[in-house]
Every structure is written in structure tokens, then in C-alpha cells.
N, C-alpha and C positions, 0 to 999 in steps of 0.2 A: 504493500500500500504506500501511496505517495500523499503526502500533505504540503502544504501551503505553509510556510512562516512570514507573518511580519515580520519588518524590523527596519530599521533606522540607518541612515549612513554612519560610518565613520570618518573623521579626518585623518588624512596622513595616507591614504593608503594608496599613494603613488608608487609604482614601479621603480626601481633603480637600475643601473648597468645592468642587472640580472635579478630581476622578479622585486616583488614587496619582501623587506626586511624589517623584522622589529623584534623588542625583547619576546620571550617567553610569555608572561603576564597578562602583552596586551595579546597575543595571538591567540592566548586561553579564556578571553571575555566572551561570554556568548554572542554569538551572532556574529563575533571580527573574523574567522576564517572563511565561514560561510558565506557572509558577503562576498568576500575578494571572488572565492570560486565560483558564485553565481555569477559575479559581472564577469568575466572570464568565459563562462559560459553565455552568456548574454551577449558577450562583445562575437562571439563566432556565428556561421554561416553552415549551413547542409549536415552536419553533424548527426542525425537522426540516423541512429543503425548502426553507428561508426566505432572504432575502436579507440581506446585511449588508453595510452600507457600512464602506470602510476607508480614512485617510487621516491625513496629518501634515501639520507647521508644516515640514519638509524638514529641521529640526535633528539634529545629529550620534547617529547612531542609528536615525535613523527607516527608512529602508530595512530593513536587517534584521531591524527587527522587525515591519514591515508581511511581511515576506516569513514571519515565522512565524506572525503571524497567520491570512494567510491558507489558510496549511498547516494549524493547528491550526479552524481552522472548517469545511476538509474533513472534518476526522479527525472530529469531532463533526456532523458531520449536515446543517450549511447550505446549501441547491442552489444558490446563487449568494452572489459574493462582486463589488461593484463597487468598482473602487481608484482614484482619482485618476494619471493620469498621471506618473511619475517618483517615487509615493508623495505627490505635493503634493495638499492637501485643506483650504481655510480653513475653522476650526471653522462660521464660518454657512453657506457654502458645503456643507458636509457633512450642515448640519440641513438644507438646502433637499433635498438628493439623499434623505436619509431620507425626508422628506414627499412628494418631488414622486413619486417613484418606489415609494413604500409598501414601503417595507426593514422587514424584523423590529424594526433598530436598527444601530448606528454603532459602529466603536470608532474612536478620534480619538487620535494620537498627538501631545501636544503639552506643554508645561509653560508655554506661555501666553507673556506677559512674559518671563520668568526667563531668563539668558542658555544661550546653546548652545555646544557642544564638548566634546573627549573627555573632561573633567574638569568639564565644568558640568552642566545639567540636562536631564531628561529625564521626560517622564510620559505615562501611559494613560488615558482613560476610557471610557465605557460610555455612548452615549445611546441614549433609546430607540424606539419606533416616533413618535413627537410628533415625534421630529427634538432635544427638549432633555436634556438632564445628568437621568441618572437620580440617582431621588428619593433620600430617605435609608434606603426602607425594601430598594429593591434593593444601594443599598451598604454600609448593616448586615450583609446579608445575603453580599453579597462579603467582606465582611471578615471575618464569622466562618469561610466557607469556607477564605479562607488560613490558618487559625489549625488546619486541620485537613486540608489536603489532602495525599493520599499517591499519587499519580498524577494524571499528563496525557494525552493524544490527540492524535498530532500525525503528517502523511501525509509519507511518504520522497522527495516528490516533486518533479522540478527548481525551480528560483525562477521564480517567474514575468517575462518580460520586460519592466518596471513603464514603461519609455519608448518602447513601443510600443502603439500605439492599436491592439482589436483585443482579439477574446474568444479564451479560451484552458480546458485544460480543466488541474484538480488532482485528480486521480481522477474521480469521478462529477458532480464541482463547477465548474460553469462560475462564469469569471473575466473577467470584462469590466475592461479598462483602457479610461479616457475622460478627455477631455478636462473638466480639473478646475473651468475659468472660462466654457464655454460656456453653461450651465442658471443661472449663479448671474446674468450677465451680462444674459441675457433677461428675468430677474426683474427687476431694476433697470430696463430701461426699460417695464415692465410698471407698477413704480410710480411712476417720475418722468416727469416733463415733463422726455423729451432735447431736443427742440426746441429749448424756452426757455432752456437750460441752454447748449445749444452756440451759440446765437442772440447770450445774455450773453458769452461766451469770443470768438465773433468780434468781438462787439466793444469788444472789446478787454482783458476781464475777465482776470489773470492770475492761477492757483492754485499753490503748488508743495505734491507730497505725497512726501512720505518713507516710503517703505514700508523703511526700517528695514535691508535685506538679508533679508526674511521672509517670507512668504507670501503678503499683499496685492499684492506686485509684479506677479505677472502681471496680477491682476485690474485692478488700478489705471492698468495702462498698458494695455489695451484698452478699458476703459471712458473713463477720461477723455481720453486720446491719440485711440485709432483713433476712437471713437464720439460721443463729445463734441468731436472736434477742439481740444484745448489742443497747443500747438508740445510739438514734440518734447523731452525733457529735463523739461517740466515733473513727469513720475514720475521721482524719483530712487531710486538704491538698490532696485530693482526686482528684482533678481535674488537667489530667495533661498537663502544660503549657511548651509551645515552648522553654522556659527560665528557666525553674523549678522553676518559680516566684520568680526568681535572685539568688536564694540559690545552694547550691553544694549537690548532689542529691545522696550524700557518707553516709552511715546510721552508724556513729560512735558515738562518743563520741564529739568531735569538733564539727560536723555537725548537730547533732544530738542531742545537746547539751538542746534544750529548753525541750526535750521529757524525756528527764535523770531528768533533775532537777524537773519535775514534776511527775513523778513517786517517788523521794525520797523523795518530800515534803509530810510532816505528813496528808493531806485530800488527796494527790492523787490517781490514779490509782493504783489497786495490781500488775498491768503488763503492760507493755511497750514494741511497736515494730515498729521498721519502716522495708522500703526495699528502694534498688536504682531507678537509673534511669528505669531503664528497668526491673527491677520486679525479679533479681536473687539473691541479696543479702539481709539480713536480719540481723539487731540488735535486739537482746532480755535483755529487763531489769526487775530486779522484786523487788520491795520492800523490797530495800536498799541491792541490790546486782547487778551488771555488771554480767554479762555472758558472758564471752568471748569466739569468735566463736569456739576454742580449746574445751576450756570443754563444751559446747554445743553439739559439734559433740556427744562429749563424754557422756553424760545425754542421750542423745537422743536417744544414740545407746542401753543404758544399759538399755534405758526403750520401747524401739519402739516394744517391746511385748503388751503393753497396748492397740494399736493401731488396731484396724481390719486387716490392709492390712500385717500386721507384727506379728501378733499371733502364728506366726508359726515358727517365728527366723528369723537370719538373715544370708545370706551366705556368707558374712564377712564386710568389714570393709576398707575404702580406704581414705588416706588422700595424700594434698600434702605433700611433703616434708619440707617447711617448718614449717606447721602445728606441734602443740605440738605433742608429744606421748600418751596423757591422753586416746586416741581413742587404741591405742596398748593394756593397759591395758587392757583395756574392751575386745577388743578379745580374749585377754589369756583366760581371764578367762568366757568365753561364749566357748572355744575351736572352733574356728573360724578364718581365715585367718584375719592378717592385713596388707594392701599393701601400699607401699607407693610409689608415684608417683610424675613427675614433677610436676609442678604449671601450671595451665592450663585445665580446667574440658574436654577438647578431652581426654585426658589422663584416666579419669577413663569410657570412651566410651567402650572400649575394654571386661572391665571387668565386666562392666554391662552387654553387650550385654551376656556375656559368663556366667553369673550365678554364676562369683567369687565373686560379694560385692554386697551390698545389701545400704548399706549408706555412702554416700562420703561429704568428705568437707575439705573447703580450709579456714586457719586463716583469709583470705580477708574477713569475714564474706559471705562467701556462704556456704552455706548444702542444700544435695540433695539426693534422691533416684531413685531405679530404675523405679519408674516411670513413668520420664522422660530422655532424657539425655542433663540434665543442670542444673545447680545447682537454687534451689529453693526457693524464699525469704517466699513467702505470705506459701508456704507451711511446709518452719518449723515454719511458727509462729503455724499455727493450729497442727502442733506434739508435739508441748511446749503445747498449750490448751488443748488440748487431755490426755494428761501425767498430767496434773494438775487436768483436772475433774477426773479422774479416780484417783488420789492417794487423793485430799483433803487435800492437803499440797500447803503451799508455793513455791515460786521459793527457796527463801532464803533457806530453809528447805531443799529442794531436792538435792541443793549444795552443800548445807553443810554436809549432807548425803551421797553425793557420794564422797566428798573429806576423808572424816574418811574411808569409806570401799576402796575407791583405790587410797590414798593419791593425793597429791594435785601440780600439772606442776604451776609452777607461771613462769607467761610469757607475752611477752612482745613485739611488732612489732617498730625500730623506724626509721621513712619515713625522708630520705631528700631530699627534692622536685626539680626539676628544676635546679639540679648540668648542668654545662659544661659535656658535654656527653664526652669532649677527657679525662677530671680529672675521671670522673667515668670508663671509659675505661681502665685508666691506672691505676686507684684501683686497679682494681677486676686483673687485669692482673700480677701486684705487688704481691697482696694475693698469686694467683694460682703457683707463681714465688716459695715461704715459703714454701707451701704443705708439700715437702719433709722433709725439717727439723725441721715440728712442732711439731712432734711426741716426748712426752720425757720432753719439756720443760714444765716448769712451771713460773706460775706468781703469786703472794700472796699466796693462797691455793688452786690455781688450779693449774691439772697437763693436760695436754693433752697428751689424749690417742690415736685419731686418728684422721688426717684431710684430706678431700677430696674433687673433684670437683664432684658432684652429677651424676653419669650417670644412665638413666633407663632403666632395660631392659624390657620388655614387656613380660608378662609371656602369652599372649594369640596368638602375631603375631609375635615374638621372637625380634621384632626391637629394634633399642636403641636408645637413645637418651641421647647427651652426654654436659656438659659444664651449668650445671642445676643448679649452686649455691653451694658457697663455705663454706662446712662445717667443721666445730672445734666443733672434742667432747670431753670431759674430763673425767677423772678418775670418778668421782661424780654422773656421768650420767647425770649432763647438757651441753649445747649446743649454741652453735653459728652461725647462719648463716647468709650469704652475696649472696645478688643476685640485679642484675639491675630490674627492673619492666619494662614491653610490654605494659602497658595498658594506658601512657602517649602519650599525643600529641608533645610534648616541651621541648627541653633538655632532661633529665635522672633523672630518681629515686631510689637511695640508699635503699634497703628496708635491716634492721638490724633486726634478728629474736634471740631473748636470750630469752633462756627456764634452771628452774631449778628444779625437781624434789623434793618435802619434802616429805615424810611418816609418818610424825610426827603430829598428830593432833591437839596435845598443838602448835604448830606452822603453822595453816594455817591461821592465823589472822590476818598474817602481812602486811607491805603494800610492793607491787610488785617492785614498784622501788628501795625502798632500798634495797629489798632481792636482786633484782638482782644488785645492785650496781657493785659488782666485776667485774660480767662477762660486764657491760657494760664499765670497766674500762679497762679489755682486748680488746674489739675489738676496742677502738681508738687506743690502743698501739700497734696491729697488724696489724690495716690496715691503721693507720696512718690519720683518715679521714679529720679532722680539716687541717693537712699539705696538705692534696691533694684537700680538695671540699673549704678550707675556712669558713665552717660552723663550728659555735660553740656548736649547740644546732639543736637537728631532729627537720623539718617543723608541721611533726605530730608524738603523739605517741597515739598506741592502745594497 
């Protein structure tokens, strides 16, 4: 049986980079998730009959509102609903089930990164039949629907048994629970060479990967354990918890920090990898060298010929915008497009679909292929595995090799966390204020050659998209950029992006901070940050 609910808008429940984000709390008031998912449903088209994937990052929350999800896509029309086992569903994992299975679209319960529990975060999105993060014109269109909805649709019917494999019905709606790492699993040796990957590990190759307490665990202990053959233990943290067993499920440096120092300690591992919360992000380390997600793109792309699924080139080449250039390079000189895009993996949806790029990625440590359309944690680890069995080199080596042949972007992200959102507000607004007259000036021995607020046009559906991060480029060809971050529950985050390009291979040794010292001493001078946030020092730097 299906019933009717009043109820009321809420404020706030705008979409960000990837879906509605917000604490715990408010996402547990009645009626606040329901909404988002009625106007979601409200905001689409032909859907009667259709299938819809559902899954989460297994963070606190996610069961029960997978379990009204489901209820509520009865009540509105959809003749199948497939759910990930126990509710677990890694966001690429769930584009792979949209595509491979031709779902109407997705809904994905996750907040990415951001930590989990009854007091921390929690979030929804909407992908679509592509398999990626709907565009901005479907979550325009979700948001204004919350700004005006007065009833939902949702069926009285028991919970489904979400740890049982095994179809079931919610009224008229068949509900298939399934095994969440079997499809995603097969795709991966679909693309890589497992052979040569477990051929390297036998002998004697050792990886350790931190799946964080999050979603990659299962994946990552089937894949490189059972099927790759790495000894037992080499997946830590595998099992993923409500809370990410109290830790911050961000795969950097800070967070990630036990994984680094064991990899550079003289008996540890040759390589090193975690992913986030929900299975899209990836850190790679290698014996006694950081990989920063920049030149990773950049490796990955100049060698993703080694690969089966890429043996045949790549049709170009897509980053965010703040992302380093190091990925530009590479295109040049592969003669291949390089596209640069908002921040926001919808963004390179367009271009995938269209057969313009081939590999994308964003400095947030994500990279990804066409694939899927989402950026991919567990699966650039295995293109880093892949790329090392086949050359029988080091990480270190390969770095250092690609930084001599197409010099070396030293670079740099730094996060100030949890500003007053009116001081960040009135930053970025201050900045965009300058634009005009930053052209021309100089500061110590930089000169600025051009500064802009980032607009994108879209080369496949011509749209734009405009107020995308404020950029300062210099004579030198390094770079500046200022943008707020979407992917916060609380307050605002300052994300500071300085990139400086060397050519000089007597000089890629150095260390990253103080190279960029200068440029970090221009942007508190430009945007004045200390005088407007009161911070003295960024919360995080990567």
C-alpha cells in the first residue's frame, strides 16, 4: 500500500559538487530525507517501470534511508529497484551497475570523505542513466523543487532484508539485493593485466592498502588478496564501519598519515594506497616518494598504454581546473586534447560520454576513466600496479623519470577549514572585486599576466558554467587559485591551489613549500586571508 505524506519545505537543501550534504541530525528530522528524494523524483521524466540503483558508503544512516528509498520508489512508479548487499555500494561500483545493467539512474548515499556517525555527516545524490552525478540543470531543478514541495509517496511496506542475496517484492516492485563487488570486480580484470600484476606480487612485490574502515574494503580484499594473490593482511581496515572506526575516511597525508610512515620506513611496503569513504578517491605512495594526485593523473596518463583496456591511446585528457597542468603536458605531446573543467566529476560526464577524454582527474585525489563515470579510487591503484608490473621499476623511478622528460609542476593545495561562510563570502567577492586590475602588477619576482573568475564552456552541450574559482596566472607560468569547497557540511572551506612549473632537473629535489614560498606569500597579500578568516596557518595542507 502507498500513502500520501504532507509536509513542508526545508531550507538549505541545495545540491553541492556532489549531491545534498549535511550533518547527521538534520538528515534524521522527519520528513528532511524524504523530501530531497521526492523532488529528485519529481524533478525526472519517463521513469515508470524503470530500474534504479541504490547504495551507500555503509556510514551511520545509510540503512535506513536506503530502506526508505526504496519504499519511496515503489510509491512513485519504478518496477525495479537493485541494492547493494547490506546497503554497501562504492560510488564507481554503482556507476558500473547503472551502465552495465541500463538503470533509469542511481541514488548513492554517501558524503564522500567527510567523517561518519550519529553526529557527523551524511549525504544523497542522484546519478543518472550515464552511470555519473547529475548535471546542474537536473539539480537546479531538484532544488527548486525542495523550495516548494508539499507532499511525498512512500509504500507501508516491510524493510527489505538488505543482507540477504535474493529478489524480493515492495508492492508491485521487484527488489533484487546483490552482491555489491562481484560486477565491479570483473570489470577490473576486464581492464588490467591480472596476470602480470599477480606474477609482480609473487615475486615478491609488496602493497599495503588502507581502505580506511569504508567501502573499498571489501572490494580491495578480493581483488588484490583473493585474485591478485598479495598475503593476507596486506588490505587493512577492510571492514566498513558506521563511524569509519572514529577516523576521517580522507586518504591524504594527515589522515592517512600511519600508511605514509610505513611505507617510508626502511622494512616496509614498496607501495602504498588507500581510498575514501565511499570508494572514489585514492592516495598512492611509493618508497620514499608522495604522489601527488597532479602528477599521478599525469604518470598514469603517459603510461595507460601499458594497460589492456588503453593499448590503443587515449582520446584525451580532462582535468579540473584546479588541478596542476602536469596532465597538459602529457597531451601535447601524445597530440591529444586537454580539457579543463570545473571541479566536480559531472563535468567530465559530457566528455566521456562523447569520446573527447579518455582519463580525468581532480587534485582532491580522485582519477578516473571512461569506464565509469566517476572518479575511481581502488581502480587507479591497480593502473599504478599494472604500470609497475609491466615496467619493473619503482614508483620512485617512474617519477623521477617522468619529471626529467616533462619537467616537474610542484604544487600544493592549502584547506582552511570551517571559516565563517559571510568572511569566506566576502573573500572571494573582495578577490573577484581586483580581477581587473591584477593584470601588470607585480610582487617580488612575480609579474601577473592574467587573472580570472573560471567560466566553463562545454564543448559537447555548449552550456556554461560560470563563477568557478579565482584564478592568478603569472609571467612564469605558475598559478594561483581561490575557490570555496561544496563538499562541506559546516561553515566554508578556503581551498588555496599554488602551482609552479620547473624544467630544470638539477632542481626537482627540492622541497615544495619553500619553492612555492613566494606564491604562497602573494595570495595572503591578495586576498588578504589572515585579515578576513583570522586564521594564521591552513587547517590542512596536501
Amino acid at each position: 500500500m502507498t500513502k500520501t505524506i504532507a509536509t513542508k519545505p526545508f531550507d538549505g537543501q541545495k545540491p553541492g559538487t556532489s549531491g545534498l550534504r549535511k550533518k547527521v541530525p538534520v538528515f534524521a528530522q522527519p520528513h528532511y530525507a524524504e523530501n530531497f528524494i521526492q523532488s529528485v523524483f519529481d524533478s525526472l521524466e519517463d521513469y515508470q517501470g524503470k530500474t534504479l540503483v541504490i547504495g551507500g558508503d555503509g556510514r551511520y544512516l545509510n540503512r535506513e534511508v536506503i530502506q526508505t528509498a526504496i519504499k519511496m520508489a515503489a510509491a512513485n512508479g519504478f518496477g525495479k529497484v537493485m541494492v547493494g548487499q547490506g546497503g554497501i555500494l562504492s560510488t564507481p561500483a554503482a556507476s558500473n551497475m547503472i551502465r552495465k545493467y541500463q538503470a533509469f539512474g542511481g541514488i548513492i548515499l554517501s558524503a564522500s570523505h567527510n567523517p561518519g556517525g550519529p553526529n557527523e555527516d551524511f549525504g544523497i545524490k542522484y546519478n543518472t542513466a550515464n552511470g555519473g552525478p547529475a548535471p546542474e540543470r537536473i539539480t537546479d531543478a531538484i532544488y527548486e523543487r525542495t523550495k516548494l514541495i508539499d507532499r511525498y509517496r512512500i509504500s507501508e511496506a516491510d524493510d527489505v532484508p538488505l543482507d540477504k542475496l535474493g529478489t524480493y517484492k515492495v508492492d508491485d516492485m521487484d527488489v533484487e539485493v546483490f552482491d555489491p563487488v562481484a560486477d565491479y570486480a570483473a570489470l577490473m580484470e576486464e581492464l588490467f593485466d591480472f596476470d602480470a600484476i599477480r606474477s609482480y606480487i609473487a615475486g615478491g612485490f609488496r602493497i599495503a592498502f588502507d581502505a580506511m574502515s569504508a567501502v573499498t574494503g571489501p572490494y580491495a580484499r578480493e581483488i588484490i588478496e583473493n585474485r591478485l594473490g598479495a598475503p593476507e593482511g596486506s588490505v587493512r581496515n577492510f571492514v566498513p564501519l558506521e563511524d569509519f572506526g572514529g577516523h576521517h575516511p580522507d586518504p591524504n597525508l594527515v589522515h592517512a598519515k600511519e600508511l605514509y610512515d610505513e611505507v617510508m620506513s626502511a622494512d616496509g611496503p614498496d607501495f602504498g594506497a588507500a581510498s575514501d569513504g565511499d570508494g572514489d578517491r585514492n592516495m598512492v605512495v611509493g618508497k620514499g616518494i608522495f604522489i601527488t594526485p597532479s602528477d599521478s593523473l599525469a604518470i598514469l596518463a603517459a603510461n595507460a598504454h601499458l594497460a589492456p583496456a588503453y593499448k590503443g591511446g587515449l582520446a584525451g585528457i580532462a582535468r579540473s581546473m584546479p588541478t596542476s597542468q602536469a596532465a597538459d603536458r602529457v597531451a601535447e605531446k601524445l597530440g591529444i586534447e586537454a580539457y579543463e573543467t570545473p571541479t566536480g566529476w559531472k563535468f567530465f560526464g559530457n566528455l566521456l560520454d562523447a569520446g573527447k577524454a579518455t582519463l580525468c582527474g581532480e587534485e582532491s585525489f580522485g582519477t578516473g576513466s571512461s569506464h565509469v563515470r566517476e572518479k575511481d579510487g581502488l581502480w587507479a591503484v591497480l593502473l599504478w600496479l599494472n604500470i609497475l608490473a609491466v615496467r619493473g621499476e619503482t614508483a620512485f623511478d617512474i617519477v623521477k623519470k617522468h619529471w626529467a622528460e616533462y619537467g616537474r609542476n610542484y604544487y600544493s593545495r592549502h584547506d582552511y577549514e570551517g571559516i565563517e561562510t559571510e568572511a569566506a563570502n566576502g573573500l572571494m567577492d573582495a578577490l573577484r572585486g581586483k580581477l581587473a586590475a591584477l593584470p601588470g602588477t607585480t610582487f617580488g619576482d612575480l609579474t601577473v599576466k592574467e587573472a580570472d573568475d573560471f567560466a566553463y564552456h562545454d564543448p559537447v552541450d555548449g552550456s556554461i558554467s560560470r563563477n568557478q574559482g579565482v584564478r592568478i596566472m603569472f609571467e612564469s607560468g605558475s598559478r594561483v587559485v581561490f575557490r570555496l569547497s561544496g563538499t562541506g557540511t559546516s561553515g566554508a572551506t578556503l581551498r588555496v591551489y599554488l602551482e609552479h612549473f620547473e624544467p630544470d632537473p638539477a632542481r626537482h629535489e627540492e622541497d615544495t613549500q619553500k619553492t612555492l614560498a613566494g606564491l604562497i606569500a602573494y595570495a595572503e597579500h591578495v586576498a588578504g586571508i589572515k585579515e578576513r578568516t583570522g586564521r594564521d596557518a591552513p587547517t590542512v595542507i596536501t
